[in-house]
C-alpha positions, 0 to 999 in steps of 0.5 A, a space after each residue: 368162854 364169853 368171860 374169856 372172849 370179853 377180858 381179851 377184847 378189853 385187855 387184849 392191847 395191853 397183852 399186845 404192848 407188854 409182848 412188844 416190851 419183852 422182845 425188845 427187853 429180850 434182844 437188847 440182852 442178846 445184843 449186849 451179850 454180844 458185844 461184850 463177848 466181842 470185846 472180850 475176844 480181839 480178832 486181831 493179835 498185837 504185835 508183842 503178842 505175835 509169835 518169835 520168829 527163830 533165827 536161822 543161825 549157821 551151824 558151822 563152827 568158828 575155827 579161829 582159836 584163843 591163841 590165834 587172836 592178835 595181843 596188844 603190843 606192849 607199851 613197856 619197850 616204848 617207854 623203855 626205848 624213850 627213856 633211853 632217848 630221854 638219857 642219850 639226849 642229856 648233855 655230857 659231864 664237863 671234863 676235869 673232876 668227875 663224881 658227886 651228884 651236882 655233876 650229873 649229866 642232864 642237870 640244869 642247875 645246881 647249887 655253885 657251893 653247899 650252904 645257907 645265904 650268910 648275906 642276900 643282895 641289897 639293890 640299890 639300898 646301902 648295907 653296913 661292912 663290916 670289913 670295910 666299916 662304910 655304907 655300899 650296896 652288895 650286888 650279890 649274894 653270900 652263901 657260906 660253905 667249907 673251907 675246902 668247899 668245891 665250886 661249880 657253875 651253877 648252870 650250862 654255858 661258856 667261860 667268858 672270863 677269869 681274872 684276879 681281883 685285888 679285892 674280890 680273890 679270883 673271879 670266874 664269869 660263865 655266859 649261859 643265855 641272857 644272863 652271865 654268873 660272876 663267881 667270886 672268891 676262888 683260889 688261885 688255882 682254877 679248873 678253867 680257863 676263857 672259852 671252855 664249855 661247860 655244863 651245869 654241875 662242871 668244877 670252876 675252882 676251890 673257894 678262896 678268900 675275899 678281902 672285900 669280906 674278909 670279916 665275915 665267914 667262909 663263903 662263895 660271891 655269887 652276883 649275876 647280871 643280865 644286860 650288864 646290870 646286876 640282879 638279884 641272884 635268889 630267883 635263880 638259885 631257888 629256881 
């Protein structure tokens, strides 16, 4: 019993300290526990995890049917009505000969004869003649055809002119805009006279002879002046 007393005299704050450190080490281990049950566990819910509220939706039934919804008007009857507008807007075909593509109401222009250019327009530039054997310009263009080849004006316009000419057969002028078509080497019978109206495609005339260019083939002298100067005529014919 004194050995007892002695060693808890001696060693008794020893005892006393490693207590101290065990209640402490044991509720720091509670604390922590704690803490990480806690995080573990949030107290408040985000709120993505929050329950859907469901809508209240209406219980009646729609009674508008599929056949009662409005269809889009169709565009084919207005196309239709424009293209008829489009077709009564044309102008109307020139009296006298009718028939033939080149006389189709609404062109606006079309070839005076059927043919390639035998001879193109020179300008100011001396080209050779062979008809007159001398050096002079040509202030138009030649396009070859049949000898029983139909004549047309070449544009809508007005017939300011129409006489014969020694060496250039019979001569027809049409006035359309800026610009007057000069139709050369028509027979003597014409279709027109000074003052008529014509549109694109209208018969001027049968093709005739040319004694100016007698040498050469069959063809049509088609110049074309603007301002009262000769131009040259390809633009408008490829055009």
């Amino acid at each position: 019993m004194n050995k007892i007393t002695s060693f808890l005299r001696d060693k008794g704050f020893y005892l006393a300290l490693l207590a101290c450190i065990l209640a402490a080490a044991v509720s720091s281990f509670w604390a922590i526990r704690n803490m990480v049950q806690r995080l573990d566990t949030p107290e408040t819910k985000t709120p993505l995890q929050e329950e859907a509220i469901p809508w209240d939706l209406p219980q009646a039934q729609v009674d508008q049917k599929v056949e009662d919804i409005p269809k889009p008007a169709s565009s084919a009857p207005q196309q239709a009505a424009s293209s008829s507008q489009a077709a009564s807007s044309q102008p109307p075909a020139a009296s006298g000969e009718s028939g033939g593509a080149a006389e189709q109401a609404g062109a606006s222009f079309v070839q005076p004869v059927s043919g390639p250019i035998s001879k193109e327009y020179s300008g100011d530039e001396l080209v050779y003649s062979e008809t007159l054997g001398d050096w002079r310009t040509h202030n138009g263009v030649d396009i070859s055809c049949a000898e029983d080849a139909t004549v047309r004006a070449c544009a809508a316009g007005t017939v300011t002119a129409v006489y014969e000419d020694g060496n250039w057969g019979q001569v027809v002028e049409v006035e359309s805009g800026e610009v007057v078509y000069r139709y050369a080497g028509l027979a003597p019978s014409l279709a027109v006279t000074v003052g008529d109206e014509l549109c694109a495609g209208a018969k001027l005339g049968m093709i005739g002879e040319i004694s100016a260019e007698s040498a050469e083939k069959t063809h049509l002298h088609f110049e074309v002046l603007k301002g009262g100067s000769t131009v040259d005529p390809m633009p408008y014919l490829a055009g």
